[in-house]
N, C-alpha and C positions, 0 to 999 in steps of 0.2 A: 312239520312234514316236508319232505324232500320233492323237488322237482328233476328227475333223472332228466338227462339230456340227450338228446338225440341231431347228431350230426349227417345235414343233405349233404346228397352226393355234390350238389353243385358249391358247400363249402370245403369238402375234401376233395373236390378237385382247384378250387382258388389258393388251398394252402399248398397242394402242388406244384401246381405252378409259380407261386412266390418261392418255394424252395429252388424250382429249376432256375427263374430267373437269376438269384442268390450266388448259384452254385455258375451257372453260368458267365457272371461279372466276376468270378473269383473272390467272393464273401468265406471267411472263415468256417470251416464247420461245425466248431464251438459258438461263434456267433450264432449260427443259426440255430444249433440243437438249444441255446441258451432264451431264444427268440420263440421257440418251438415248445420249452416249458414254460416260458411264461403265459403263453398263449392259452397251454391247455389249465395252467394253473387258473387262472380267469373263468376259463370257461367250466369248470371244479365248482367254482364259489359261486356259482349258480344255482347249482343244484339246493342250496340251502338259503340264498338271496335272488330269489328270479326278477325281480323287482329293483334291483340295485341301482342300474344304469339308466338312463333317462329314454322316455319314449321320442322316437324319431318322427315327426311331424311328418315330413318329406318323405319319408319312406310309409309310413301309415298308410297316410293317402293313397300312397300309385301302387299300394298293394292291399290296399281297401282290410287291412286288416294293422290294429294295435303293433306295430316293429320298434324295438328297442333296440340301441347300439351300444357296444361297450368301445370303448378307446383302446387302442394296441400303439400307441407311436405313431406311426404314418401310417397306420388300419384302421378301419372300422370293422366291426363285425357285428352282423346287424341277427336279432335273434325274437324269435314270438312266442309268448305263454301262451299253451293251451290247457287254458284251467280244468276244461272237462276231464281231461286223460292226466292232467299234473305233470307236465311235463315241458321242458323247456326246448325249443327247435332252432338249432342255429342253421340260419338260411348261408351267410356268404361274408365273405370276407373282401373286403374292399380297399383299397389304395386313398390316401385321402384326394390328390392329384386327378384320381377319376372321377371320385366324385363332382368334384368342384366343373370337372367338364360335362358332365351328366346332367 
């Protein structure tokens, strides 16, 4: 059975802003569209592995609810099953840099 996914506004607004930033520093546009399908290909293989990625300790905690992170490069992207609806939630996309200051 499938876990459809469903992406927060506050992750479609974090891959926004990595794009501006990108576009901003003069990042290639194929770079990023290239950065942009892996991303979503990842977030794809969810849908039929919600459980792939390891659960985030640190983030569980300070959000009192089960958070999984999947690896992008220098990203995290931190995401929660909710088994009752079967559906996978991706919350935010994160910088590893931030974190480590977090």
């Amino acid at each position: 059975m499938t876990y459809p996914t469903r992406l927060t506004t506050h992750f479609r607004d974090d891959v926004d802003n990595q794009i501006a930033y990108w576009m901003d520093q003069g990042v290639a546009v194929s770079t990023v569209e290239g950065w942009l399908a892996e991303l979503y290909d990842k977030i794809r293989r969810l849908e039929n592995f919600p459980e792939l990625y390891a659960i985030d300790e640190f983030q569980s905690k300070a959000l009192d609810c089960e958070t999984r992170k999947l690896n992008m490069g220098d990203h995290l992207v931190f995401y929660q099953l909710d088994y009752d609806q079967r559906q996978v939630i991706v919350l935010a996309l994160i910088h590893g840099a931030a974190r480590r200051q977090s």
